[in-house]
C-alpha positions as CSV (number, residue, x, y, z in Angstrom):
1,X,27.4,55.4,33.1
2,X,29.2,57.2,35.7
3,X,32.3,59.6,34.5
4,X,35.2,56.8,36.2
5,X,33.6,54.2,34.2
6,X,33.9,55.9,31.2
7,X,37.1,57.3,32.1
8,X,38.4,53.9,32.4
9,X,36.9,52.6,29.1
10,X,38.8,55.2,27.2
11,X,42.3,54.4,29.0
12,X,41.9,50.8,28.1
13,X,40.7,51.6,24.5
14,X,43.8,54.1,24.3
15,X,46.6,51.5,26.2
16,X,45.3,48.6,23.8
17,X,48.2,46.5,22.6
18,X,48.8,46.6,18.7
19,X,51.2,44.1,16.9
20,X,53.9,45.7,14.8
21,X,53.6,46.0,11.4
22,X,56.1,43.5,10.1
23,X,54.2,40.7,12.4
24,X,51.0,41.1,11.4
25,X,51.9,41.2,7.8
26,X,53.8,37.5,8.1
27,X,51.0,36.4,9.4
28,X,48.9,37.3,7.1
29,X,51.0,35.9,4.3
30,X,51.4,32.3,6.5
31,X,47.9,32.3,7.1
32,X,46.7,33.2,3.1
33,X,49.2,30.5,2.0
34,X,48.0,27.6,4.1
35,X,45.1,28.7,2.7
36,X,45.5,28.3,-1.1
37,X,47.4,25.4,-0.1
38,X,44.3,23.6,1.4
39,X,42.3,24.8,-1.2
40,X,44.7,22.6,-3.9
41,X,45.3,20.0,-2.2
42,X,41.6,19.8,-1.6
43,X,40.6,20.2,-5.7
44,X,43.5,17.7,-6.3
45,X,41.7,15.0,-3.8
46,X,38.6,15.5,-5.3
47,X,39.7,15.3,-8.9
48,X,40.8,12.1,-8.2
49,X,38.0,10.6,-6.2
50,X,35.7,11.2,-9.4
51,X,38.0,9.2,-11.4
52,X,38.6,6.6,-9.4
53,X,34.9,6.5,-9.3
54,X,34.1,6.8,-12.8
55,X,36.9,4.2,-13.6
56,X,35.1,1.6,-11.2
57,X,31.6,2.5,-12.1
58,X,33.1,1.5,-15.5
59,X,34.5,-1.5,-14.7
60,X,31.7,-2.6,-12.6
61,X,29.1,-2.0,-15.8
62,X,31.8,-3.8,-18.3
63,X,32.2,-7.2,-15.6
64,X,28.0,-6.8,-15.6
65,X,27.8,-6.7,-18.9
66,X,26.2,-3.8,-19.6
67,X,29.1,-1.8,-21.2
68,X,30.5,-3.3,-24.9
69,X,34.0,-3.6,-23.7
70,X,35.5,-6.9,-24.4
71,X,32.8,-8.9,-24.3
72,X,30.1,-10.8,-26.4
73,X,30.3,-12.1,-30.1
74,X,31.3,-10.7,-32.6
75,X,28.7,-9.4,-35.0
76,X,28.8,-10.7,-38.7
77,X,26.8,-11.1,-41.5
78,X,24.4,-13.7,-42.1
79,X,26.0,-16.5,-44.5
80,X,23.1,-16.7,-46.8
81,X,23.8,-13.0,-47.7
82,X,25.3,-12.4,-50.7
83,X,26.3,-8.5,-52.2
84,X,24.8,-8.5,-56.1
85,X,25.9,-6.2,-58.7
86,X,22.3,-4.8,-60.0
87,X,21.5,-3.1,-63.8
88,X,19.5,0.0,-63.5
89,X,17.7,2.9,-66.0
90,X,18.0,6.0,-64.5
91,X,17.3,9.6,-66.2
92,X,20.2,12.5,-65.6
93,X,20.7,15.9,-66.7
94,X,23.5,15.8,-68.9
95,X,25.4,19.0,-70.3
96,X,25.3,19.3,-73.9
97,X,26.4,22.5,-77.0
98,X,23.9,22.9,-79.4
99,X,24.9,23.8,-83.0
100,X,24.6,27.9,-81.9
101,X,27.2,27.2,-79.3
102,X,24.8,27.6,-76.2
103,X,25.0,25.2,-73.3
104,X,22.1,23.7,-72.3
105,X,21.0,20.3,-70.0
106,X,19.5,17.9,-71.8
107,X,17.3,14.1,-69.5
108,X,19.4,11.1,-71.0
109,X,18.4,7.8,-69.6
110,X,22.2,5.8,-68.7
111,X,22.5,2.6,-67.7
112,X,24.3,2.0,-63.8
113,X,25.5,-0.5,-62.1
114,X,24.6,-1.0,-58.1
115,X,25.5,-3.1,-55.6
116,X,22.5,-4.6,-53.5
117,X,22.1,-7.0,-51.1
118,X,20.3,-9.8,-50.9
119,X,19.4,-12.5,-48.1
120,X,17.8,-15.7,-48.4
């Protein structure tokens, strides 16, 4: 490059306009706000696009019947099933003070009681 060239690359560098202070930093602060305001409004439309989704898939699944919400018959027990009270032998360790005054567990077969079903 010639020396006018360069000469007149500098004076424009030098002359370049520059904002004040005060204006550059409202913008900023406008610009950053609009920002974070986008940004919420944008998590608060997409929050609620996934629920309105999950609450159709939902109700979509529940009118199909796939989903046990309000539908069917209700489940009961068959009528020929009745709930017995059963007699049983069964060995357990019981404490017990021997004439020395040691403790010691001692097998003792007691009789219990248990309920059991039974379906015909």
């Amino acid at each position: 490059m010639d020396k006018e060239t360069q000469d007149a690359e500098r004076m424009l560098r030098e002359l370049r306009p520059v904002p004040p202070a005060d204006f550059v930093r409202e913008l900023e602060a406008r610009l950053v706000t609009r920002t974070r305001r986008r940004e919420r409004y944008r998590v608060l439309a997409a929050g609620g696009a996934l629920c309105t989704l999950l609450a159709a898939l939902t109700l979509v699944l529940a009118i199909a019947g796939l989903l046990p919400i309000g539908g069917g018959e209700p489940v009961q027990a068959g009528p020929r099933c009745t709930t017995t009270m059963v007699l049983q032998y069964e060995r357990r360790p019981v404490l017990v003070v021997d004439s020395e005054g040691t403790i010691r567990t001692e097998q003792r077969t007691v009789a219990v009681r248990k309920p059991v079903k039974r379906c015909r």
